[in-house]
C-alpha positions in Angstrom: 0.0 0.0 0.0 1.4 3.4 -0.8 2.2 6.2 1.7 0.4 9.0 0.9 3.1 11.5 2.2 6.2 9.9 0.7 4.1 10.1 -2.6 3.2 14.2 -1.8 7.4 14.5 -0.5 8.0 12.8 -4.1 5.8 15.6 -6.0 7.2 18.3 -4.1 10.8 16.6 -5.1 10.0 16.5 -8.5 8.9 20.1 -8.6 11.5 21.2 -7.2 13.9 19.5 -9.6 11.4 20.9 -12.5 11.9 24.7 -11.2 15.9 23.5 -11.3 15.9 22.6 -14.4 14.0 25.5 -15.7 16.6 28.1 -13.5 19.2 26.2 -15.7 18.1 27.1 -19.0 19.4 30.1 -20.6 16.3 30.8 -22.9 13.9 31.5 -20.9 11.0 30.3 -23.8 12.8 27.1 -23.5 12.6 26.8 -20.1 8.5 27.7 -20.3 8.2 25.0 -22.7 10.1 22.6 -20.4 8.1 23.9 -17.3 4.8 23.1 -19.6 6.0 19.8 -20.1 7.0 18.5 -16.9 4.1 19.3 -15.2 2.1 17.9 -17.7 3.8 14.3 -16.9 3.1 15.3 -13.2 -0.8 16.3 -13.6 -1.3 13.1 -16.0 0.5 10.4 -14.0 1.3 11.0 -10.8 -0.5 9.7 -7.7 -0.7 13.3 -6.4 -2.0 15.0 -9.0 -4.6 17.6 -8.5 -6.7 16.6 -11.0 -9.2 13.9 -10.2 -9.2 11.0 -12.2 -10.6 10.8 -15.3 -9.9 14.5 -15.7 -9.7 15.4 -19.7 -6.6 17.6 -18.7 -5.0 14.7 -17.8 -4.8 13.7 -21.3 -5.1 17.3 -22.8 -2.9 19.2 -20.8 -3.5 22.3 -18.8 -3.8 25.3 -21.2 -1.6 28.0 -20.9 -1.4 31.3 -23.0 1.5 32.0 -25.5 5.0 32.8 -23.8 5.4 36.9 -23.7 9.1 37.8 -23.0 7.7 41.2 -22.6 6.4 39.5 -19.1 9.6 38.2 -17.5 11.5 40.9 -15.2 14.4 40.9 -12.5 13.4 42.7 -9.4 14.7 44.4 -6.5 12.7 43.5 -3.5 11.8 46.4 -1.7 11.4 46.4 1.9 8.3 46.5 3.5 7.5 50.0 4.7 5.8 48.8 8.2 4.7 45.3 9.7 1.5 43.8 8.2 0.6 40.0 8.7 -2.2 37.9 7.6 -4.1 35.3 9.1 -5.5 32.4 6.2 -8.0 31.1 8.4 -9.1 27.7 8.3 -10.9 26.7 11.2 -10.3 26.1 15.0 -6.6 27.4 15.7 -5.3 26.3 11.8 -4.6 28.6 9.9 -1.6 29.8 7.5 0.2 33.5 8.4 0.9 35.7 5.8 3.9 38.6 6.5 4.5 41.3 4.1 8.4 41.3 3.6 8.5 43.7 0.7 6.8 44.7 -2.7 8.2 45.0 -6.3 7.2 46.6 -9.2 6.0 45.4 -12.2 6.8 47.7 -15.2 5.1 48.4 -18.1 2.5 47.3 -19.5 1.2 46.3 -16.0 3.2 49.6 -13.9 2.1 48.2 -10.5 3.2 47.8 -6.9 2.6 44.0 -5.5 3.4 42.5 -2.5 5.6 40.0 -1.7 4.8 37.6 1.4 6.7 35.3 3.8 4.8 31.8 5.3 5.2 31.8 8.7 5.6 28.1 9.1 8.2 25.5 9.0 11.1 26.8 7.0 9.0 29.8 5.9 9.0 30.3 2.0 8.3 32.9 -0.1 4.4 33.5 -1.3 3.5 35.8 -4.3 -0.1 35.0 -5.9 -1.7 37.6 -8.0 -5.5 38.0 -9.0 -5.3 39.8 -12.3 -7.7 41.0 -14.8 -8.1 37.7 -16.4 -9.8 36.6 -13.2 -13.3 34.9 -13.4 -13.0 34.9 -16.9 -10.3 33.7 -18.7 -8.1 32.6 -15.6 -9.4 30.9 -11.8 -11.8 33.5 -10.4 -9.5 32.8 -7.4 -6.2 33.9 -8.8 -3.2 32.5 -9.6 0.9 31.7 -8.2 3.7 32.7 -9.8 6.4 32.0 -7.0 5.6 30.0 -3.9 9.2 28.7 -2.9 7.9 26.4 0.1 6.8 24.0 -2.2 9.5 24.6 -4.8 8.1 27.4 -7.2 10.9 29.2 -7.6 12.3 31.1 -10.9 15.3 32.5 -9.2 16.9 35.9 -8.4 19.7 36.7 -5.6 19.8 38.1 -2.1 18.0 41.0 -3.5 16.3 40.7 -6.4 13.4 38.1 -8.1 12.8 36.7 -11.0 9.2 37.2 -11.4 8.3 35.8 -15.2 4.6 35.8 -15.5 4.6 33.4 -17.9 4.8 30.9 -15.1 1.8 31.8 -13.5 -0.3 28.8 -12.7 -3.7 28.1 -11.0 -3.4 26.9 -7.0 -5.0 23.2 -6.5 -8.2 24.3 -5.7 -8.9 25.1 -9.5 -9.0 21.5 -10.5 -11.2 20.4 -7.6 -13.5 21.4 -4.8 -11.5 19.7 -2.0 -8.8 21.8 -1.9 -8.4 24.5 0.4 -6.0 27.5 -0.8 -4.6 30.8 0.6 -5.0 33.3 -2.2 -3.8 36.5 -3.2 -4.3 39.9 -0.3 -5.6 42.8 -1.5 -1.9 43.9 -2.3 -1.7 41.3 -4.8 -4.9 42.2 -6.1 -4.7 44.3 -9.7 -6.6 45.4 -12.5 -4.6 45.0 -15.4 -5.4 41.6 -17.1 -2.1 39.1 -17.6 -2.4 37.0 -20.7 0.5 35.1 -19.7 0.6 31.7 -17.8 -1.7 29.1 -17.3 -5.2 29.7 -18.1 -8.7 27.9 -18.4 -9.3 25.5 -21.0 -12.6 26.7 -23.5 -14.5 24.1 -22.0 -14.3 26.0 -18.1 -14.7 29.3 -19.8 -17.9 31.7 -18.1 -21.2 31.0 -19.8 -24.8 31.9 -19.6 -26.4 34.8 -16.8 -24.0 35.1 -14.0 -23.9 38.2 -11.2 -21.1 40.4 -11.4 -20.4 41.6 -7.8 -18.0 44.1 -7.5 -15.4 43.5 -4.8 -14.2 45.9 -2.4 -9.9 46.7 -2.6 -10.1 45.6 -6.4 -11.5 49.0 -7.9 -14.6 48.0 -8.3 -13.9 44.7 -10.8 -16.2 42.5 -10.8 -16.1 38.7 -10.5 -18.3 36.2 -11.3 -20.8 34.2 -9.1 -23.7 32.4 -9.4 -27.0 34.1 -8.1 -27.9 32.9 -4.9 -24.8 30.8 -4.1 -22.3 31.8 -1.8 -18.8 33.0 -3.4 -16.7 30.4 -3.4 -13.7 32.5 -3.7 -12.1 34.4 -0.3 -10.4 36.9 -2.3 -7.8 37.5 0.7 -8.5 34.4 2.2 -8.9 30.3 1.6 -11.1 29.4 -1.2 -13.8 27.2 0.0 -16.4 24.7 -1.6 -19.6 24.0 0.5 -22.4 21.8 -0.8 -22.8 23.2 -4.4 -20.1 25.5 -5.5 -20.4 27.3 -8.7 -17.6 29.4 -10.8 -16.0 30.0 -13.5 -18.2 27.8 -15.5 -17.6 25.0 -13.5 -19.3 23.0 -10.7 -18.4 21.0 -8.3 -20.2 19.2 -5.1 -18.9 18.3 -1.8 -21.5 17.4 0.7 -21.7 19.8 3.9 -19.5 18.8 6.6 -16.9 16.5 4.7 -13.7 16.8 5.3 -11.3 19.1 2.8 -7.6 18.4 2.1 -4.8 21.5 2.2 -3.3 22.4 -0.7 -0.5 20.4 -0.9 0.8 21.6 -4.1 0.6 25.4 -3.3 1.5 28.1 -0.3 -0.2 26.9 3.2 -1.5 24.2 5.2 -5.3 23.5 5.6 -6.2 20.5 7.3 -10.1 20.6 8.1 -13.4 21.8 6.7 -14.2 25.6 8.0 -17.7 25.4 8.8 -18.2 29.1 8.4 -18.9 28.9 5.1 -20.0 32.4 3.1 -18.3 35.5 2.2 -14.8 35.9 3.6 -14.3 39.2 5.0 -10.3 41.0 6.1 -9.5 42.1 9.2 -7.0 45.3 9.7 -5.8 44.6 12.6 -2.1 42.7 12.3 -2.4 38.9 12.9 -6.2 38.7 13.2 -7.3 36.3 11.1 -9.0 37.3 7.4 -11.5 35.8 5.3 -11.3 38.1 2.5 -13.9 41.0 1.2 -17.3 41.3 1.1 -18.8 39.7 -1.9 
């Protein structure tokens, strides 16, 4: 009988030798084709892929957008300008911190200030997720990661500077199915501007029919999509959540009320257990408190 967690230490080993591999190369379109690949053996094969079985993506692939070059940058990290930490909160005294450690600045054609965030857990790791313009339409209403260096998403950089390469943005587990719990991008991660870079949703998961746009609070006013008389299923500075039906971005998915959910085990965080306050996630100011996102 297999061991679930030396099959989840051999993913995390494998990504981490993928996100190797890809520092190695020198053109950096190579190394987005070899980052494509390789987690497209992972996702299809592997006992800890994300995707459930039977999952077309499986044999498909995940999409992804065209590689931009115009998208990768080097960047200083610049310091944080005062203390501000974040509580993912899961349930009970669970729960994954989030510490602002700095920002950088993403030039044109995005020209904006994100926030770059430390895990406060065992060995720490560095967390940046970013909810973009694409989101709830073309990309997870959620958001997505490009670096999250716990699990081994890491492009590289030096003791002052990141690469942060947008065409490595990919979706946290939680896309693929309802079971996962993830932490997802803070309102300083939270932008605009629409990235047409990375990994995106397949045609098939695209938004269709009447939905509500509800306009979120710390995201100027964007909407995202929901289904009328649902609850969001996206904590837009919290966990994302699935309870009983959950419908968004042209997908569904049901998990009966009260079953356990599994932590993303692929992206930033730890969530053991099923929150039972279900509903719109809501973020508190106060340092440390715990935050469930904005009103939605």
């Amino acid at each position: 009988m297999a061991v679930a967690e030396a099959e989840l230490a051999d993913w995390r080993r494998q990504v981490s030798e993928l996100y190797a591999a890809v520092r190695a190369q020198d053109d950096p379109e190579r190394a987005h084709a070899l980052w494509r690949s390789g987690r497209d053996a992972l996702f299809r094969a592997h006992p800890q892929s994300p995707l459930p079985p039977g999952d077309p993506l499986r044999e498909a692939g995940v999409p992804y957008w065209a590689y931009d070059p115009a998208l990768r940058f080097e960047l200083p990290v610049l310091p944080a300008t005062g203390p501000e930490q974040l509580l993912a909160h899961v349930g009970g005294d669970e729960g994954t911190t989030l510490r602002l450690v700095g920002h950088v600045e993403l030039p044109a054609p995005l020209g904006v200030t994100i926030g770059v965030w430390w895990l406060q857990q065992y060995a720490g790791g560095l967390f940046l997720p970013l909810r973009d313009g694409t989101a709830g339409e073309t990309s997870y209403a959620g958001g997505r990661y490009v670096l999250d260096t716990a699990k081994g998403a890491d492009l590289g950089g030096t003791a002052s500077t990141l690469v942060v390469d947008l065409n490595f943005l990919y979706h946290p587990s939680c896309r693929y199915a309802s079971q996962w719990q993830c932490p997802l991008a803070p309102p300083a991660n939270i932008i605009a501007a629409p990235v047409h870079a990375g990994e995106r949703l397949s045609h098939s998961h695209l938004p269709s029919g009447a939905r509500a746009r509800r306009s979120v609070p710390g995201n100027g006013g964007k909407a995202v999509l929901a289904s009328p008389g649902s609850p969001s299923p996206v904590g837009i500075a919290g966990m994302v959540r699935a309870d009983g039906d959950a419908e968004h971005v042209g997908e569904k998915h049901h998990v009966s009320p009260g079953a356990a959910h599994r932590a993303d085990r692929h992206g930033a965080g730890s969530a053991k257990s099923h929150h039972p306050d279900a509903g719109c996630p809501r973020r508190d100011t106060q340092p440390g408190r715990a935050y469930r996102g904005l009103e939605c």
